[in-house]
N, C-alpha and C positions, 0 to 999 in steps of 0.2 A: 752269615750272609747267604741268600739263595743265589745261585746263578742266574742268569740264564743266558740258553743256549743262541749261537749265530743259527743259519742254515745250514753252513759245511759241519757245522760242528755236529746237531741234531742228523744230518747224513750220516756222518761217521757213524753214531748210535744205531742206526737203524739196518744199517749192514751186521753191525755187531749182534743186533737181535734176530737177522737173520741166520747168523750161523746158529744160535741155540734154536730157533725153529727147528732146524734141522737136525739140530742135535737130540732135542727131542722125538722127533720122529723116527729116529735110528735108536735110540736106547730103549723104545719104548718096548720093543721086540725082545730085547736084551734081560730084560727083568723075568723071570723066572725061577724057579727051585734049585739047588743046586751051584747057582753060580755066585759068588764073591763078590764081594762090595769094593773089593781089587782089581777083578777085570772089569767092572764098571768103569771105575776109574780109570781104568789104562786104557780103555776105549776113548772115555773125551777127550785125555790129552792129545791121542793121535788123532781125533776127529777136527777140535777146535785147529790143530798146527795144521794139518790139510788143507782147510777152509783158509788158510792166511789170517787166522787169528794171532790172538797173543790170549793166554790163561792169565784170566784176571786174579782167582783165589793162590794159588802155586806160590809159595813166598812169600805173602799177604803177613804181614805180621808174626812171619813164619810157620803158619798153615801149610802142612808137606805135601797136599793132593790137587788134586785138580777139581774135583768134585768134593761137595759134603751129601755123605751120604747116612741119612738118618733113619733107624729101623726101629719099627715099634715103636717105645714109650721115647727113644732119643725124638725131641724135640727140632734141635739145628744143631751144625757145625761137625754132625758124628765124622770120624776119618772112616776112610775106608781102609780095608785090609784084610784079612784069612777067613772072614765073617763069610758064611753062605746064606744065601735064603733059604727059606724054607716055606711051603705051602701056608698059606695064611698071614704072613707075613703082609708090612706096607714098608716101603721104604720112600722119603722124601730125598731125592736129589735136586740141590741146589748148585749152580752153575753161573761164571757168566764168560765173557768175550771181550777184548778188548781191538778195538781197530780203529789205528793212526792215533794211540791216544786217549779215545774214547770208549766207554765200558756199556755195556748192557749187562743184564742180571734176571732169574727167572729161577725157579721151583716148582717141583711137581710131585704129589706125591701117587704111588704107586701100587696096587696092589700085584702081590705076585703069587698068581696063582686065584683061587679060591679064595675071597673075605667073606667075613658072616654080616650079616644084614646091618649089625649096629657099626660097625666099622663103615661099610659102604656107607652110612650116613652120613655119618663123621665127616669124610673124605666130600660129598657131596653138598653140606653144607659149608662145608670150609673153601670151597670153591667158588661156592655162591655168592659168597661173604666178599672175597676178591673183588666178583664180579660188581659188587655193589658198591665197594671202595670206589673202584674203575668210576664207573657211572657219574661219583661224585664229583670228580673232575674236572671243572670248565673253570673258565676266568670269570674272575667274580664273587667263586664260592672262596670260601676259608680251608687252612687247612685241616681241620677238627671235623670238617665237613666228611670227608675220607673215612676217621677213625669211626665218626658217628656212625655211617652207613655199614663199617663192618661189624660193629659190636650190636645193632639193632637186628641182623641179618641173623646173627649166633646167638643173640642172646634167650629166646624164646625155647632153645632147645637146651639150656642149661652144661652148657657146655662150658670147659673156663677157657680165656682167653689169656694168652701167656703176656704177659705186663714187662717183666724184663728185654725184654728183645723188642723192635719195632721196623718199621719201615722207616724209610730213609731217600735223600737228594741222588741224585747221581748224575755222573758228567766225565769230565777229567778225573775223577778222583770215583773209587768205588761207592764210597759212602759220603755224603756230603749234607748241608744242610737242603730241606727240616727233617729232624725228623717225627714219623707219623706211626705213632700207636695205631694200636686195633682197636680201641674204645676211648670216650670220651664224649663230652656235651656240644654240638653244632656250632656252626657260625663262630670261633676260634680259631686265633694263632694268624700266622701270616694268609694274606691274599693271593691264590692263585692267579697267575697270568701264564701268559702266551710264551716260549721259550724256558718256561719250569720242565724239566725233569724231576722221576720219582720211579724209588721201585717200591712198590706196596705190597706187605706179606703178609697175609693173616696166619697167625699158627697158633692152632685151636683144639684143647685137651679132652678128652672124651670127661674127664674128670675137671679133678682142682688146676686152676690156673696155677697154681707155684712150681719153679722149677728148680732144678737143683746141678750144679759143676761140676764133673766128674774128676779125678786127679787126672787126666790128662789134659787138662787146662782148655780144652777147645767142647768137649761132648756135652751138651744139655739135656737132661732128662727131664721126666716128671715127677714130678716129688711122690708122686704116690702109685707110679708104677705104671699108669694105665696110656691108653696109644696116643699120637698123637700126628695132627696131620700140616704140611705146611705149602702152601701157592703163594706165587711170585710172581708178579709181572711187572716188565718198568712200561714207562706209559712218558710219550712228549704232551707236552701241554700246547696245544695250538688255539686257533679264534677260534675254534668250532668242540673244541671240549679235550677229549682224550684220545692221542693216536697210541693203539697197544702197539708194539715195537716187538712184542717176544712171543706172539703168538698169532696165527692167521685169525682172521677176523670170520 
């Protein structure tokens, strides 16, 4: 069953996606050579509890950080910890916020330092792809409507599109129904309306879509080694289409 949200309730969300604006904008500085995917980490917890958050992942199913921080070929969910960057490197930090209740959720991924041209691609179509998801959102449309727009956006540059993982409802609860692939055929699945939340993630492999579980039970890779990149935004469903909530307009 989808939700959907009151006004106090979609308020709550929209404070919460303000502290990760911010959050972003302060880590974005933070990424560089040399430092640990452990101070990263230790920086949100103290950012988000500052801000009068609550840490949405910390707990979560027993997830022990505050951020997922995924470098290279890790797809989603990497922990962070004694891991440095290093020049060339991308790392995808995923993040979200909870306030009074309600959660917001966002990803970005990042290069640090110097990336080489196919890599910047990478990263710049997989953003595009979001953006296209985003777009697809008004009452009226379906939800396959989302998947379609992001897999039409990647697909021309032969890129795999990770199938396992997808986007998803969000509200009171982090992950909630529907949830919304990165590909598939139009005009499917439930009818968007006005009071739907969603946090939409495209995460898109310079290589093969297949991915693969590390033995620490949370780190996704790519099956065949190569990078990969992942963006997040949750988005309110209003009469007028898509309000972004995690990101300045």
């Amino acid at each position: 069953m989808i939700t959907i949200k009151s006004k106090a309730e979609m308020d709550k969300m929209r404070r919460a996606g303000k502290i990760l604006i911010r959050f972003f904008e302060e880590i974005e500085g933070r990424v560089k050579p040399g430092v640990t995917t452990g101070e990263l980490d230790r920086f949100a917890e103290d950012f988000i509890l500052s801000q009068k958050g609550k840490l949405a992942f910390k707990g979560y199913h027993g997830f022990p950080a505050t951020i997922c921080a995924s470098v290279n070929d890790e797809v989603v969910h990497g922990m962070p910890g004694k891991r440095k960057l290093a020049e060339g490197d991308i790392i995808g930090i995923d993040v979200g916020a909870v306030v009074e209740g309600f959660y917001a959720d966002a990803a970005r991924t990042f290069a640090v330092g110097t990336i080489s041209g196919d890599i910047r691609k990478l990263l710049t179509v997989t953003r595009e792809s979001l953006d296209a998801g985003i777009r697809a959102v008004r009452p009226g449309n379906r939800i396959s409507d989302i998947s379609h727009a992001v897999e039409s956006t990647v697909k021309p540059h032969g890129y795999g599109i990770v199938r396992n993982y997808v986007g998803h409802g969000i509200g009171a609860n982090l992950h909630e129904e529907p949830q919304i692939p990165n590909y598939g055929k139009p005009h499917q699945g439930a009818e968007i309306k006005p009071g739907m939340a969603f946090a939409i993630e495209p995460m898109v492999n310079a290589g093969s879509h297949e991915v693969k579980l590390l033995k620490d039970g949370w780190t996704v890779v790519t099956a065949d080694g190569r990078p990969s990149a992942h963006f997040e935004n949750t988005v309110l469903v209003t009469e007028a289409g898509a309000e972004l909530i995690t990101q300045d307009a």
